[in-house]
C-alpha positions in Angstrom: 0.0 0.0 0.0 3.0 2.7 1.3 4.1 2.1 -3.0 0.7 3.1 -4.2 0.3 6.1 -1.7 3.5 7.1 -2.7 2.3 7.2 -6.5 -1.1 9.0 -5.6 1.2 11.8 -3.7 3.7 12.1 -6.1 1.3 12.4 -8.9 -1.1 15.0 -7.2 1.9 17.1 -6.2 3.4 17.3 -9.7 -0.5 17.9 -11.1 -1.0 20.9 -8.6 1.7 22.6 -10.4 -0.5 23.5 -13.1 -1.9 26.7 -11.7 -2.1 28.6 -15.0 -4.2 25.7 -16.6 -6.5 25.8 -13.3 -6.9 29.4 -13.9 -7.6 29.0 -17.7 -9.7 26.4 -17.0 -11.8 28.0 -14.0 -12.1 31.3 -16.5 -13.4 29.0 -19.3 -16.2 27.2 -16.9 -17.6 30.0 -15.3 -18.0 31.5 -18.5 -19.9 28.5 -19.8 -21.7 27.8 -16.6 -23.3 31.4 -17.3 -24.2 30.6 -20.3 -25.8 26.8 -19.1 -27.6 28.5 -16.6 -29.3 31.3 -18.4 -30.1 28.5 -21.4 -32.3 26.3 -18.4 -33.9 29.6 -17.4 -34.8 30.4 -20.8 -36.5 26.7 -20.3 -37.9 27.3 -17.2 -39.3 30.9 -17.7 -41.0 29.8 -20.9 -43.0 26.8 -20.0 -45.6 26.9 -17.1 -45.4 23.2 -16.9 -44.4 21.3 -13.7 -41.0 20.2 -14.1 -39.1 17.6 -12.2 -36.5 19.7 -10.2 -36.9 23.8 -9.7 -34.6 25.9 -11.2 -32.6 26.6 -8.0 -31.9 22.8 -7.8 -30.9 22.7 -11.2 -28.7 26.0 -11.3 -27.2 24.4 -8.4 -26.6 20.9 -10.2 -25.4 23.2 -12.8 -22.5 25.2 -10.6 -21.7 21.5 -8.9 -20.9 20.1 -12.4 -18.4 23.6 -13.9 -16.6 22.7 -10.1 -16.0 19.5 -10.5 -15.8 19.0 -14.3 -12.2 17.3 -14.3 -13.2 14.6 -11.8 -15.1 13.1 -14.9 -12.9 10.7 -17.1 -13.0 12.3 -19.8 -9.2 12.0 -21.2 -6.6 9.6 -20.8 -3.5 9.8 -18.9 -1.1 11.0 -21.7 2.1 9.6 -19.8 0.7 6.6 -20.3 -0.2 6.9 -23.4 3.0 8.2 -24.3 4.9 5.0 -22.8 2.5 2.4 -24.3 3.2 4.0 -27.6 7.1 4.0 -27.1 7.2 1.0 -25.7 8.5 1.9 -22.3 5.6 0.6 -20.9 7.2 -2.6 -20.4 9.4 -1.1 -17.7 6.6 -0.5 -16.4 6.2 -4.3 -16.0 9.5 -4.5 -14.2 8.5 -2.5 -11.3 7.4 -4.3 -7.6 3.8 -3.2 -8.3 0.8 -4.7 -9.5 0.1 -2.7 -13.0 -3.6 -2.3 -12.8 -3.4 -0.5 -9.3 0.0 1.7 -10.1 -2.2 2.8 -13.2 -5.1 3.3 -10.8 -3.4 5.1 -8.5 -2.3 7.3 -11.1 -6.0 7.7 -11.9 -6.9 8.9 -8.7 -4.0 11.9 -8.6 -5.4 12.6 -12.1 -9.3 13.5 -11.5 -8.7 14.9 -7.8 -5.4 17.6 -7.9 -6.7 19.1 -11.4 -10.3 19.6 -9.4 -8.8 20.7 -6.2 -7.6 23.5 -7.6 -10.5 24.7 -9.8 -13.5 23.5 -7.6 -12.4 25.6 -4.4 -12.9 29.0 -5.9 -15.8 28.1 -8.5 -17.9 27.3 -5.2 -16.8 30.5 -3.4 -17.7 32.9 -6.8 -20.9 30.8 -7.5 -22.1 30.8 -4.6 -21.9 34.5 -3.3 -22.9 35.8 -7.0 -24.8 33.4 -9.4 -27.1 31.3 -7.5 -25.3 28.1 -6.1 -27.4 26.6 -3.2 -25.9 25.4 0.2 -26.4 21.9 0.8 -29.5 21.1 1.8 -28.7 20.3 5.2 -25.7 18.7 7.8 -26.4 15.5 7.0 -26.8 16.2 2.9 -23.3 17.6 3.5 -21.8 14.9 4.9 -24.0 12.2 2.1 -22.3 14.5 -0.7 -18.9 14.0 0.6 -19.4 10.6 0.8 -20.7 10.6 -2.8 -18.2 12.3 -4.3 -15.6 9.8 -2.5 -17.2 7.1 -4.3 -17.1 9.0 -7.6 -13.3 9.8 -7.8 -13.1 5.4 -7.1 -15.7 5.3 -9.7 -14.3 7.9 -12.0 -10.9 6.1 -11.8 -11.8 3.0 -12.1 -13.2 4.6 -15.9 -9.9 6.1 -16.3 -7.7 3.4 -16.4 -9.7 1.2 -18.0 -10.0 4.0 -20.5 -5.6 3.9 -20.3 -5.4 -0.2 -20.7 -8.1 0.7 -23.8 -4.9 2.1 -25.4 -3.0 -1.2 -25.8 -5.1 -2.5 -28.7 -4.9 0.8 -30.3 -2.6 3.1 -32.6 -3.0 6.8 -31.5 -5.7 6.3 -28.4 -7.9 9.2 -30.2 -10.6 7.0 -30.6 -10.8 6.1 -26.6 -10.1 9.9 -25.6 -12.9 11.0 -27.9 -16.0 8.6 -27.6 -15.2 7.9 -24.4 -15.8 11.1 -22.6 -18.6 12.0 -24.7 -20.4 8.8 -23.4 -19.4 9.5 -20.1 -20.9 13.4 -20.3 -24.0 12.3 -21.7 -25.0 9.4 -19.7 -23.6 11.2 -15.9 -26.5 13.8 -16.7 -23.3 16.3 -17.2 -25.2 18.3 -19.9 -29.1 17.5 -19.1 -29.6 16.7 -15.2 -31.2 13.4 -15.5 -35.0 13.8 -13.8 -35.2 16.2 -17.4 -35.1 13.4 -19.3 -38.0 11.2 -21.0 -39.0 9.2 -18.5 -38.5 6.1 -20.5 -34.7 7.0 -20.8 -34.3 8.2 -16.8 -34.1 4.0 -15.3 -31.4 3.4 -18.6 -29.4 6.3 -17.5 -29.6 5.4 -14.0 -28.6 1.5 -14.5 -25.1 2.8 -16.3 -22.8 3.6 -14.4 -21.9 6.9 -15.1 -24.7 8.7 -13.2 -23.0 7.8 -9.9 -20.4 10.2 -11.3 -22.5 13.7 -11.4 -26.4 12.8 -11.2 -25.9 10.9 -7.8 -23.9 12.9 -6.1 -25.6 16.5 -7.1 -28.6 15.3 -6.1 -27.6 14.1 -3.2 -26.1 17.7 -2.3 -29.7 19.6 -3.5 -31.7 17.2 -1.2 -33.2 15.6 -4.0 -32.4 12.4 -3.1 -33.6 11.5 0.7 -31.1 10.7 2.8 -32.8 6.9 3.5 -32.2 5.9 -0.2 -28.4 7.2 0.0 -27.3 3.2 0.9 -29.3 2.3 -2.5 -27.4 4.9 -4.1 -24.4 4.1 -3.0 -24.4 0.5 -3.6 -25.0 1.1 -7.5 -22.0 3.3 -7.4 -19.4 0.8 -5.5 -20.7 -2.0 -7.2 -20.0 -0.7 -10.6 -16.5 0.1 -9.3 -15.9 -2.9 -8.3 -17.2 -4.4 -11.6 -14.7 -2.2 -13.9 -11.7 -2.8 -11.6 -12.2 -6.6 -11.7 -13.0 -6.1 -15.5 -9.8 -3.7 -15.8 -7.4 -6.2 -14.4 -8.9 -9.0 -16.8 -8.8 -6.5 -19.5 -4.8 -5.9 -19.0 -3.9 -9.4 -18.0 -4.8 -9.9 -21.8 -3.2 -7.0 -23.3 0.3 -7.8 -20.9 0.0 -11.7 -22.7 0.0 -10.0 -26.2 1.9 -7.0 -25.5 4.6 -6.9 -27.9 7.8 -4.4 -27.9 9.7 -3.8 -30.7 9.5 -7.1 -31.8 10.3 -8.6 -28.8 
């Protein structure tokens, strides 16, 4: 364990030296959570409908998802897609580690340091100017926490099998693009999910990339009770422990065929 911690540190401290990205990229998500917000007002203000969550809840979801928009997987690990196309990845196979969890490891640094350093401020500025909610109580507090934990295992777990994806390919494009486009789709990223047909709301909710944003944000607003937080949970860990188990069988195979330089 003391090896894996070790990557996890090493990895977030390295990642937390990009404070000019952070800033770029909290300037570039405030400006389009403005815009997001003002288009579901638009919706709101011209339908007298009932609809699924109020607008405070979903300007809120909204604010939650610009904050945290790097914990999604929605890239690879470009070091390790770098080595894999070298071939150095096979010293990566020399090391005292299991592959799968080094890789994971390095998943974890990867969603959380980038999101540390954007989230922090996009909560203080949206919440004092443009509309972001408290939680909806203590113990909705604590819940989201406890979410969001599960999401960075969850959103890792998505990551690296996203990385070991990049065995069987050439350039990795094709994982780094229709990857995270399923994953911002199907989390409720870009449409909350209760705004949904209700025929597509149980298919979104069975994947599971809507323990990665819908879950949690929901969670946060109060829109989920607390008493079906266990329920909630469960999807999430079990699909984490699905994709590491199907990770690991994933790479054993790719290891097997792996070959370097002819070798």
């Amino acid at each position: 364990m003391i090896g894996y911690w070790s990557l996890v540190s090493a990895r977030f401290r390295a990642l937390l030296q990009y404070r000019a990205a952070a800033i770029a990229g909290f300037g570039t998500q405030l400006f389009w959570g403005l815009i997001r917000v003002m288009i579901f007002e638009a919706f709101y203000l011209s339908s007298a409908a009932s609809q699924p969550m109020p607008l405070e809840d979903v300007t809120t979801y909204i604010w939650l998802g610009q904050a945290f928009l790097v914990f999604l997987p929605w890239n690879v690990d470009r070091d390790i897609q770098a080595i894999i196309r070298s071939g150095a990845v096979s010293y990566e196979l020399l090391r005292p580690l299991d592959l799968y969890w080094a890789w994971f490891s390095r998943a974890i640094a990867l969603r959380s340091a980038p999101a540390l350093l954007r989230c922090v401020p996009m909560l203080v500025i949206a919440g004092a100017f443009f509309g972001l909610q408290p939680p909806d109580s203590w113990g909705s507090a604590a819940a989201f926490l406890f979410a969001m934990l599960g999401a960075l295992l969850l959103s890792a777990a998505i990551t690296t099998l996203l990385n070991i994806s990049l065995l069987w390919t050439i350039s990795g494009d094709g994982a780094s693009t229709l990857g995270p486009a399923a994953v911002i789709i199907f989390s409720g990223m870009v449409i909350p999910i209760p705004l949904f047909p209700d025929w597509a709301q149980p298919i979104f909710r069975a994947l599971p990339f809507s323990g990665l944003v819908d879950m949690p944000f929901r969670v946060y607003s109060g829109h989920i009770p607390l008493g079906q937080l266990p329920v909630y949970l469960a999807h999430q860990l079990g699909w984490t422990l699905t994709l590491i188990l199907f990770g690991k069988w994933v790479l054993s195979r790719g290891v097997r065929r792996m070959v370097v330089q002819g070798g």
